[in-house]
N, C-alpha and C positions, 0 to 999 in steps of 0.2 A: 153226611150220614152214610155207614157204609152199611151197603145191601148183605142179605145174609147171601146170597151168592158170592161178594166179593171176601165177605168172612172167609168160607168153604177154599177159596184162592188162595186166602192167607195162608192159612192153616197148611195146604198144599205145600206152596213156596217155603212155608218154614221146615217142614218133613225132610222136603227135598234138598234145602240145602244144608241140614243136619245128616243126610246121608251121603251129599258130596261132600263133605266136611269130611266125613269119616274113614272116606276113602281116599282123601288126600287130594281133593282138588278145591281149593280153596276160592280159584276165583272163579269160579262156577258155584261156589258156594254162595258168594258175597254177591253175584248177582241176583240168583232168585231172592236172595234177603233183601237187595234193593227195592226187586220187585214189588216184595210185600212191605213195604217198608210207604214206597209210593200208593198203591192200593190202600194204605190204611196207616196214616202217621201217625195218627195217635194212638195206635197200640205201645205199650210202652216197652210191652216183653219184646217183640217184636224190634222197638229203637235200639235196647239194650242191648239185644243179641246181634243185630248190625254193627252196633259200636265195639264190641269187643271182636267182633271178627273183623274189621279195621283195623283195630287196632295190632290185634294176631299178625295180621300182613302186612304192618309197617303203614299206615296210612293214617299218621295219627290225626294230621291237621281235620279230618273229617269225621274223626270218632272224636274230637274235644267237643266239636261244634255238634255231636248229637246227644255227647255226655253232657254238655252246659244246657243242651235244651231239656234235656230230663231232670237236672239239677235246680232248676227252676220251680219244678211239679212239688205240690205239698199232698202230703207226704211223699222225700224222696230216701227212694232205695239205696240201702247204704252200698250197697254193690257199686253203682252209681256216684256216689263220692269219692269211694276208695280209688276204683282204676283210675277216674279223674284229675286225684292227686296226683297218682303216679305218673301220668302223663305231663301235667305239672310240671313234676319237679324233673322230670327227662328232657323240658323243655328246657330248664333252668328259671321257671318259674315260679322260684319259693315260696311267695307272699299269697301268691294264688294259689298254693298246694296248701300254707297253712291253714288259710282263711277254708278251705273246702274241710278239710280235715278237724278243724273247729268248729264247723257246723255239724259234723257226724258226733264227737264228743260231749258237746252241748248237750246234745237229745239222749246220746247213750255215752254217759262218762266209763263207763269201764270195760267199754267195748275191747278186746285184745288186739286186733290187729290194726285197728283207729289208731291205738294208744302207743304201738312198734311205733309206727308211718309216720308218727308227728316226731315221735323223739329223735329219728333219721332226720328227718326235714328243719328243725330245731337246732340239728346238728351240719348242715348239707354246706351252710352257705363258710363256715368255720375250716369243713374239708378240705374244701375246693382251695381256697387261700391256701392252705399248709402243704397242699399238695403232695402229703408225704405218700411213698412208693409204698410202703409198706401194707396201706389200707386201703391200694387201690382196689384191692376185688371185692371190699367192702363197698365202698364206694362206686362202683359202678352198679350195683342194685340193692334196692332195700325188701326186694322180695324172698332171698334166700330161703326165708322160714316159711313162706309161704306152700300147703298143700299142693301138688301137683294136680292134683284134683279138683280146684278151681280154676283150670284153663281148659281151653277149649281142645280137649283130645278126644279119641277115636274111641269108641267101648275097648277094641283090643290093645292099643297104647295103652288106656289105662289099668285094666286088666293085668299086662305083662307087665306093669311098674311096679301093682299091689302087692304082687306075687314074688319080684325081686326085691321086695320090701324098699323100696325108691318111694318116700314118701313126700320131698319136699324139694323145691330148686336148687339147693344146695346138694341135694344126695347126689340129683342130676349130674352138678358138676364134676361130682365125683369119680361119676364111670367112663367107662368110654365106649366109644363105637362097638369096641367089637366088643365087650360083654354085652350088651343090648343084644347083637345080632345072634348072639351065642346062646342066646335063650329062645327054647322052643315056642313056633308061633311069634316072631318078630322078626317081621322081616322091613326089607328096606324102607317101606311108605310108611311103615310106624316109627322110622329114622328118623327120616327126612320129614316128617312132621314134627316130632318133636325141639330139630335141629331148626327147623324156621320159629319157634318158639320161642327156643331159648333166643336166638340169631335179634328176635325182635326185641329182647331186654339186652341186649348186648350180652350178651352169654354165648358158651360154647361147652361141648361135653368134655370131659377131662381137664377141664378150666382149671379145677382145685390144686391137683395134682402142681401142674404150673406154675399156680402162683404160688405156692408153697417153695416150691424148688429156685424163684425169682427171690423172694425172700432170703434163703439160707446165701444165698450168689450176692448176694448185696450186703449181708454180717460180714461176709471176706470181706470185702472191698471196704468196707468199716476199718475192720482190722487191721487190713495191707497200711492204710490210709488214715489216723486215726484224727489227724490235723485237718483235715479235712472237713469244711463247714458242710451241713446237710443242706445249704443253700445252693452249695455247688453242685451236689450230689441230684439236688431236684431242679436245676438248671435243664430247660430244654434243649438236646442236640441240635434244633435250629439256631441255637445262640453260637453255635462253634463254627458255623457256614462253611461248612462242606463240600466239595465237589457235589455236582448233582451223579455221578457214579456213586460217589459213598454216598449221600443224603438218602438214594435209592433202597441200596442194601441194608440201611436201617430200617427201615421201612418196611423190607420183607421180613426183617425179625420183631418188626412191633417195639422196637427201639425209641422210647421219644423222650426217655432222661440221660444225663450223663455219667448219673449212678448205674443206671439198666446198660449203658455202652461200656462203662468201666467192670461189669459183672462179666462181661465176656469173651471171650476166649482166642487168641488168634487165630487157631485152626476154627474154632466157627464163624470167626468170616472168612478166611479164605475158602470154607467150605460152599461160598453163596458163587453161583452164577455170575461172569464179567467182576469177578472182584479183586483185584491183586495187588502183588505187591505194594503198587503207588499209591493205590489208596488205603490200605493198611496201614504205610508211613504215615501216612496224612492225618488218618484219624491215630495214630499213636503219639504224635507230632501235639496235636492235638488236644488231648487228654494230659501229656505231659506239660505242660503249659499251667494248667490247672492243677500239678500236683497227683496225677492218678497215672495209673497203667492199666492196661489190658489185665482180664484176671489170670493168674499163672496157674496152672495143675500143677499141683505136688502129690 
């Protein structure tokens, strides 16, 4: 039973670490929420708001296990099923994302963001086999459409997004640093908040941009290349065994197909740190083997 004094604690702990939150100190956040989380475990708002700031910091194995303890409670909050799934299916836990996401629909069939989550998840395990390049930024999250406004930001982060009309994960990807900072009242701790947000869905700002530009870099190489099976194309550059020099420099460009190696350029590896000539042969040595080239500028 808890005392109304340890209530007044709770209450306290949760204030305080909605105002360390706010401020950008998140694991001083996630402690006083421990705090009151210990003090009083069956508060549910209280679990809830642990597990999503958990989950905020990349600490999912302990926001599943506070999310499956809430999932449990009848009536549960669909808030509580949803991030659940998602954690889910980040685990690569389909059958468990469905099944959670199944119980949300059950109760509320036309719920809209229930009804996104499952036809992702319906479709996730289909993906992954095809592996094709083209839907990887689909594919790395199913929260895109998601309001920005359902995560745990700062009043003035979300304020300054309102305002740059940044309504959803996706817009996020859109911009970049420095229009964020460009905007009056936003400054770095409303970044770097944001940037461990996105960081925890596997996101980054200017994401879009990217992978739009990886896309049009990989129709070339379609093109150069037209004999060319997509099988080979979505072949991983660890199949071509590499020097650990070049296995390296792919690496720092985020390189892991050998359509994405064929899409680039010579001067952008020679452009990488410790990278030369010998291994440029190598990996061109390489790719030719298989029928491709490095991409040419015309």
């Amino acid at each position: 039973m808890v005392t109304s004094g340890e209530t007044s604690s709770v209450k306290a702990l949760v204030e305080k670490a909605r105002q360390q939150a706010a401020a950008g100190h998140m694991e001083a956040a996630l402690e006083r929420l421990e705090e009151a989380y210990r003090l009083d475990p069956q508060n549910q708002d209280v679990a809830f708001k642990l597990a999503w700031y958990l989950d905020l910091h990349g600490e999912d194995e302990r926001a599943v296990e506070i999310y499956e303890a809430l999932s449990d409670l009848n009536p549960t909050h669909e808030g509580v099923l949803l991030n659940l799934s998602v954690l889910y299916e980040d685990g690569g836990f389909y059958d468990d994302a469905e099944e959670v996401l199944h119980r949300l629909l059950t109760s509320k069939p036309n719920h809209p963001r229930g009804r996104i989550y499952y036809q992702h998840i319906d479709g996730s395990t289909d993906m992954i086999i095809q592996d094709d390049p083209e839907k990887r930024f689909l594919n790395r999250n199913i929260l895109l459409d998601t309001p920005v406004t359902d995560f745990e930001l700062s009043v003035r982060a979300r304020n300054c997004l309102r305002k740059m009309n940044i309504r959803t994960l996706g817009d996020l990807l859109k911009t970049s640093e420095e229009s964020l900072l460009s905007y009056k009242n936003f400054g770095e701790t409303s970044l770097e908040e944001i940037k461990v947000m996105l960081a925890r869905k596997g996101l980054r700002l200017g994401q879009a941009a990217e992978d739009l530009a990886h896309a049009r870099r990989l129709e070339l190489v379609r093109a150069a290349a037209p004999n060319v099976p997509e099988s080979v194309l979505n072949k991983s550059v660890e199949d071509l065994e590499l020097s650990v020099r070049a296995g390296r420099a792919l690496e720092r460009l985020n390189i892991t197909t050998v359509g994405d190696l064929a899409s680039r350029t010579e001067a952008e590896m020679l452009g990488l740190s410790n990278f030369g000539e010998t291994s440029l042969n190598e990996i061109k040595q390489r790719l030719a083997e298989l029928g491709l080239t490095l991409r040419k500028v015309t």
